[in-house]
N, C-alpha and C positions, 0 to 999 in steps of 0.2 A: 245972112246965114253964116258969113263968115266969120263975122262977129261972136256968134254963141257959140261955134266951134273951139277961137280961139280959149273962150270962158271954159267951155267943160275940158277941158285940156286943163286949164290953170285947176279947176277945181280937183279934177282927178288927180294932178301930179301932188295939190297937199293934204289928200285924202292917202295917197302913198306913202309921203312924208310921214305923217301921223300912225300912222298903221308901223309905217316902219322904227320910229319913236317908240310905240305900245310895246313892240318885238321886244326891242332892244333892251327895254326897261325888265320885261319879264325874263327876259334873258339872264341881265345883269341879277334879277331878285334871285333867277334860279340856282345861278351861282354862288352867290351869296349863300344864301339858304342850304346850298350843296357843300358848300367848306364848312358851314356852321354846322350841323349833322356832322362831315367826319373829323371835325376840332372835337364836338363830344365822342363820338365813337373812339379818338385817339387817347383823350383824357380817361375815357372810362378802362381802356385797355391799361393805361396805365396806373388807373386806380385798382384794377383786379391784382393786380401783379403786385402792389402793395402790400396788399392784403393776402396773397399767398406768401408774402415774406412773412407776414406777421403769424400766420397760423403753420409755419415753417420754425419760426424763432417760440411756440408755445409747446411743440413735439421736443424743438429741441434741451428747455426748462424742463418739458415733465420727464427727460430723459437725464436729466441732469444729477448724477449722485454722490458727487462730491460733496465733502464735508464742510469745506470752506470757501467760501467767495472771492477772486484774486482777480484785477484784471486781465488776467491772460486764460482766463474761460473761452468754453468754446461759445459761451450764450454771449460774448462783448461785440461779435459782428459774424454775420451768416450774408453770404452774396449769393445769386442764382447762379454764379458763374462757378460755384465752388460746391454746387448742385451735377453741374453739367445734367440740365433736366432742356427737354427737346422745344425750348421755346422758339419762335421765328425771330424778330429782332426786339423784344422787350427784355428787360432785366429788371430785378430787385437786388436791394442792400438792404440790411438791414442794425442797426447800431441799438444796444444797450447800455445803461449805464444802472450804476446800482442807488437806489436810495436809500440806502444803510449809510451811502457815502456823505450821506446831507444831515443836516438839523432838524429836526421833526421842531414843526412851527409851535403843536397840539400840546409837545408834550417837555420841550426845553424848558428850565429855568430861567427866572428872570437873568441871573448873573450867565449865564452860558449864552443866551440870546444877547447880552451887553459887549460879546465880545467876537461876535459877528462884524468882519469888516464893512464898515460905512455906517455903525449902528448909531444912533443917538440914545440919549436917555427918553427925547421926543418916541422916538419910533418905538423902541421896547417898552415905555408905559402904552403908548396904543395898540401893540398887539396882545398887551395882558386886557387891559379892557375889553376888547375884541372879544377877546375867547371868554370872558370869564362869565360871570353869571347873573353879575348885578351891574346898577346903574348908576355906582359910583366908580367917579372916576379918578388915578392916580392923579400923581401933582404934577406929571405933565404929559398925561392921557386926556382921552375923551372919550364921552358916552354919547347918549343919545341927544342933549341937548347941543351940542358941537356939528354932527353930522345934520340935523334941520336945520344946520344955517345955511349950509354947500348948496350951489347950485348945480345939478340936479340933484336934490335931498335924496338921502337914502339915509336906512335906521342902522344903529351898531348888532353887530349878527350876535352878541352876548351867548357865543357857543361856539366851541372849534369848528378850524377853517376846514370848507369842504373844497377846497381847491388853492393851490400856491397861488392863482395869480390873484384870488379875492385878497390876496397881501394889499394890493393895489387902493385897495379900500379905504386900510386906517391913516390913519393923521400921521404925515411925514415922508409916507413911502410913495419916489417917483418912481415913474417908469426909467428913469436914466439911473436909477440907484436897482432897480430889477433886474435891467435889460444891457445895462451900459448905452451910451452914444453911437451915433452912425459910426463914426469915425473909431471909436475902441471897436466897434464889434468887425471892420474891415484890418485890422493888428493886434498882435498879443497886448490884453492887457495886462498892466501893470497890477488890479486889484480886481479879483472876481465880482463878477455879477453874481447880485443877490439869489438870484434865479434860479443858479448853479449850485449852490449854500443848499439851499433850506429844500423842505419837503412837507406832506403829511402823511406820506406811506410806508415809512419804513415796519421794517416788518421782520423778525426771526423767531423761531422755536424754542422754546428753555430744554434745548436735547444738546447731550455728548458730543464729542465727535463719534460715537458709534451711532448716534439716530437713537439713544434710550434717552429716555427723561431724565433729568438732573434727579438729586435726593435732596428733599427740601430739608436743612442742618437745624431748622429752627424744628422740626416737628417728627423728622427720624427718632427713633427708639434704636436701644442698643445696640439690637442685634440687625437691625437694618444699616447699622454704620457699619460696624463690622465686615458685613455682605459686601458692602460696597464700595469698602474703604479701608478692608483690611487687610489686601496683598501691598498696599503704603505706608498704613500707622499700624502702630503696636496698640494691645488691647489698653495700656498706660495713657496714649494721646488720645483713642476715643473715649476713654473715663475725661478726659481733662476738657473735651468740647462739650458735653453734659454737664460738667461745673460749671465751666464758665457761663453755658447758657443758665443752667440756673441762679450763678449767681450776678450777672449782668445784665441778665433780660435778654429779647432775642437776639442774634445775628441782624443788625442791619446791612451789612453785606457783604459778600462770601470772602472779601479781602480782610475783613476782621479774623477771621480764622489764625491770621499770622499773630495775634495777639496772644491765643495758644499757648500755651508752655509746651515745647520742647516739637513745634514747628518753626521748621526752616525755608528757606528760599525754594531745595530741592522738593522738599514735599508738598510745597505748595504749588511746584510744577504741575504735579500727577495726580493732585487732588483737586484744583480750583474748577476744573473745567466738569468734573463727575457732582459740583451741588449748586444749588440753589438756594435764595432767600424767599422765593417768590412763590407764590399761590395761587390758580386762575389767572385768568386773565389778566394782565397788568401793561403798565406804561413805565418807560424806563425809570421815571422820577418817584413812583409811587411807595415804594420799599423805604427811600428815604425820611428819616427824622425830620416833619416838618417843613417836607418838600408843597410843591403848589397841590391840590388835590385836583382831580380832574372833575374841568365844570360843570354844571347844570344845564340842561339844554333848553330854556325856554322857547315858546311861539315865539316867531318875530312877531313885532307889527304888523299891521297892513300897513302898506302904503297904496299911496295914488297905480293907477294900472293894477289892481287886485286881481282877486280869482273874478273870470266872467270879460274881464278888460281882452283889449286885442292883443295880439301879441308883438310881442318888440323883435326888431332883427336880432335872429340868434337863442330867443327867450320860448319856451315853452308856452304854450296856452295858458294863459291865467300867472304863469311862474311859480305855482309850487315845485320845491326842488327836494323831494324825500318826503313830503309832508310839512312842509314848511315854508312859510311866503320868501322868496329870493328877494334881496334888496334890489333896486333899481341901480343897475351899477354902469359906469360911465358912459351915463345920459342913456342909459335903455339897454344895454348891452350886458349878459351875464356873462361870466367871467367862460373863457374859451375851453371849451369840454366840462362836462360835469361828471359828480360823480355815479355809479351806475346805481340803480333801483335795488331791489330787493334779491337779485340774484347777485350781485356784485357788494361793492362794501357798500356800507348803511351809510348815511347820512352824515350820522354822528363819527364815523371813522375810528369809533370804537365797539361797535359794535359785537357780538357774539360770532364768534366764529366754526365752523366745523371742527371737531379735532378729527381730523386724518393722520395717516403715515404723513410723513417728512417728505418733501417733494421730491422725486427720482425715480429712475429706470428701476429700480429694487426698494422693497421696505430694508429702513439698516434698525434695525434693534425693535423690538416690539414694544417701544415707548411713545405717547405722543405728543407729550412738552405741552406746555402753556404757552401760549401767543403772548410776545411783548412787541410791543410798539415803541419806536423810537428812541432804539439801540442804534449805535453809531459804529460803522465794521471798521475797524482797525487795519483792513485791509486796502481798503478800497478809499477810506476816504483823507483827503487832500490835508495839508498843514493846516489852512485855515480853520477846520471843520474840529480837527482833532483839538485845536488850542479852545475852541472851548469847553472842554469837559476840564470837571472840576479838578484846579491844584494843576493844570500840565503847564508846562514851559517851553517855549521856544525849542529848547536842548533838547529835553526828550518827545517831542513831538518830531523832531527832525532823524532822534535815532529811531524811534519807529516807524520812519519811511523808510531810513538806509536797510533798515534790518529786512523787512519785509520786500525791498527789491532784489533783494540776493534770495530769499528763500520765503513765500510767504506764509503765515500765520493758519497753521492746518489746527489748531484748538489753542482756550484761552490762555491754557496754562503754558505755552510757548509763547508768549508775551512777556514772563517772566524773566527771559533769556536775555531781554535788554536790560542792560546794566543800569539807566536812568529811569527805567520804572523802580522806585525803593517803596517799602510798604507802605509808607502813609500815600503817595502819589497811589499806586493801584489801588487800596483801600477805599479811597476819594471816586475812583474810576473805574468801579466794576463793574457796579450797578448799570453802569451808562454803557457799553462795549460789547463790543459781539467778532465773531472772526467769520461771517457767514451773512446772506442777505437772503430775505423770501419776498423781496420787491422790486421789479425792475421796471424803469422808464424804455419803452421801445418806439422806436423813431424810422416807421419802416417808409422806404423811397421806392417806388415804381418809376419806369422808363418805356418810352418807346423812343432811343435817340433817332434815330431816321425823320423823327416826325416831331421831333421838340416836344413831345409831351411829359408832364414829369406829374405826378401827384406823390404826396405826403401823406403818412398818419400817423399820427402817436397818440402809443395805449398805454397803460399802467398795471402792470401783469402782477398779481399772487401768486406765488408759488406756495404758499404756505399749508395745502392740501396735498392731498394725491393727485390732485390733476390742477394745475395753473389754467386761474380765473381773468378774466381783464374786467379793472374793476372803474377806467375809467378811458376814455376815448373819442380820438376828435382828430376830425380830418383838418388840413391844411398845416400850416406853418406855426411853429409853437408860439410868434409874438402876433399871429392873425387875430382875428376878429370875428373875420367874416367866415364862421364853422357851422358844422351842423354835428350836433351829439345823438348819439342811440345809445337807447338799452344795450341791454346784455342780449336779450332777444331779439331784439331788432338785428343786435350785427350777427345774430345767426345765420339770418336769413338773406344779410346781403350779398 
């Protein structure tokens, strides 16, 4: 008997064991499982608080009535701390920057995108092919039969880019030429990242500094110059812009005006910023004598992974993106944030636009300008950016930094005031120039520091209505991957 006692003893104590092992296990899952719920509970707190930055920084655009875009807006950084709103220990920042201040990819010329630092004649011939319409290719671009050789193949999009980082796409452009290196992006560098350059959103109104419409020079009648241009010229100089347009042909751009008999430098102060060469809707290039025309938008292809296929990390169902098949872009991945659907900008990024008031706390003028696309603000944006508008140099791209940090550029015709703009240089750089932006990059931070949480989002706001749209948006880190994008509807509801 002794014997089986000592047995159910032995058996009991590893029936204990065991039991106590099971505990321990579920113990450990429980916990487990109990930091993973409040890791999401912290991250999502910190994703709300982003996102009240972000729709903090969209009151503060639609409130926005100044005339011109300078970085020392109040729309260049909003923080919750400069709220004093009764949060517990979460905070927001939130950082803008203007895309007036970049190269519109859509809508640069070939020689302006030539002189883009890090450009090759490789990369500027691929991003003309890229965008254009056909499937010929320059002589040192590529179309479609270049891109079926790559592995993973994907087709040439033969239509402007809906997103900067599909740059990534064409023939030449790395990510260390986008993005910079580990090591430049931990110190200043020495030559910007492309990333920082270029854009497809730029965005302003053809209105005054009062918020009225410009007077388009080529198709005013007499007595509408006079109206609007006759507390500067004498009824002699508006006889003399009627000659000339008749006997020249039109104004191709409102810097020709100095061409004029008996316009001067001061007149051309007070007048340049009251006209216009432009008509509807337009892109900076387009006014231009035998500038690029803006492309045609073919269907892509299909490729492999079609509509009906699964979907790829990051990729919509099927991957239409606006109505059109997305390329399969590095090995499955489309390019990080897209652009928004039918309520936000169209596909094509040229799309038709609302004409509203001029964005701000007050209508200024009861005009509502023509949308142009990929004007370059004078204000805001960097030496690099400026030297490639046609005919500038070094020298005067530098006085029109100096100038504008002492006092910045409240309408075109105070441009004038730099001594190294002479009229053939302005003349060359009208068309392309703007003192103002209706497109901003927002890059809002959530926190809950107690708890190491941090979430990110950046959107792409329109101001170019009465009320500022977000036309494109995407959680995490601007060189991530791993994003998830929504409509316009969708981040209603989030």
């Amino acid at each position: 008997m002794s014997g089986h006692r000592g047995l159910a003893l032995i058996v009991t104590l590893w029936v204990l064991v065991i039991l106590s092992v099971i505990c321990l296990s579920f113990a450990h899952m429980a916990r487990v499982e109990g930091r993973l719920a409040d890791n999401y509970y912290q991250r999502s707190r910190a994703s709300y608080m982003a996102e009240a930055g972000l729709e903090r920084m969209l009151v503060e655009l639609e409130a926005n009535s100044a005339s011109y875009t300078a970085p020392d807006g109040t729309w260049v950084e909003i923080t919750s701390e400069d709220e004093e709103w009764p949060f517990e220990d979460e905070r927001f920042e939130v950082r803008c920057t203007d895309e007036c201040a970049k190269l519109n990819l859509n809508t640069a010329t070939e020689e302006m995108l030539a002189k883009l630092p890090g450009m090759t004649p490789e990369i500027v011939d691929g991003i003309l092919d890229w965008r254009d319409g056909d499937d010929e290719p320059r002589p040192e671009g590529a179309e479609q039969d270049y891109y079926a050789t790559l592995n993973p193949r994907y087709a040439c999009a033969n239509r402007p880019f809906l997103t900067v980082e599909e740059l990534l796409l064409v023939k030449g452009v790395t990510p260390e030429l986008m993005y910079g290196t580990q090591e430049q992006t931990s110190v200043e560098q020495e030559t910007p990242r492309l990333a920082d350059l270029v854009t497809i959103y730029s965005l302003d109104r053809d209105v005054d500094a009062q918020g009225q419409a410009r007077l388009n020079i080529n198709s005013a009648s007499e007595e509408q110059l006079k109206e609007r241009l006759g507390d500067v010229l004498e009824d002699q100089a508006i006889q003399a812009i009627i000659q000339y347009r008749e006997q020249s042909g039109e104004f191709k751009s409102v810097g020709h005006l100095w061409n004029v008999p008996g316009m001067d430098r001061e007149k051309m102060k007070q007048v340049v910023d009251r006209v216009t060469v432009r008509g509807g809707e337009q892109t900076a290039e387009s006014v231009e004598p035998g500038g690029p025309q803006e492309p045609q938008l073919p269907q892509l292809p299909e490729l492999p992974g079609g509509p009906g296929a699964p979907s790829a990390p990051g990729r919509p169902s099927g991957g239409p993106v606006g109505g059109r098949q997305a390329p399969e872009l590095l090995g499955g991945l489309t390019p990080p944030g897209m652009p928004m659907g039918p309520e936000g900008l169209s596909p094509e990024g040229m799309g038709t636009e609302e004409q509203g008031a001029p964005a701000g706390g007050e209508e200024r003028g009861t005009g509502e300008g023509t949308l142009v696309r990929g004007l370059i603000n004078l204000n805001t944006a960097p030496a690099e950016v400026l030297l490639t508008l046609p005919e500038m140099t070094e020298e005067a791209a530098q006085a029109i930094v100096s100038a504008r940090e002492s006092q910045p550029f409240t309408n075109l015709g105070e441009v004038l005031e730099v001594e190294q703009i002479d009229p053939p240089l302005f003349q060359a750089i009208a068309n392309y120039v703007t003192v103002r932006s209706r497109s901003f990059r927002c890059v809002a931070r959530g926190e809950v520091p107690q708890r190491r949480a941090v979430a990110e989002l950046t959107a792409i706001i329109e101001a170019g209505s009465s009320t500022p749209r977000i036309i494109y948006f995407k959680r995490g880190d601007s060189m991530a991957t791993g994003y998830r994008s929504v409509s316009a509807a969708q981040y209603e509801g989030l």
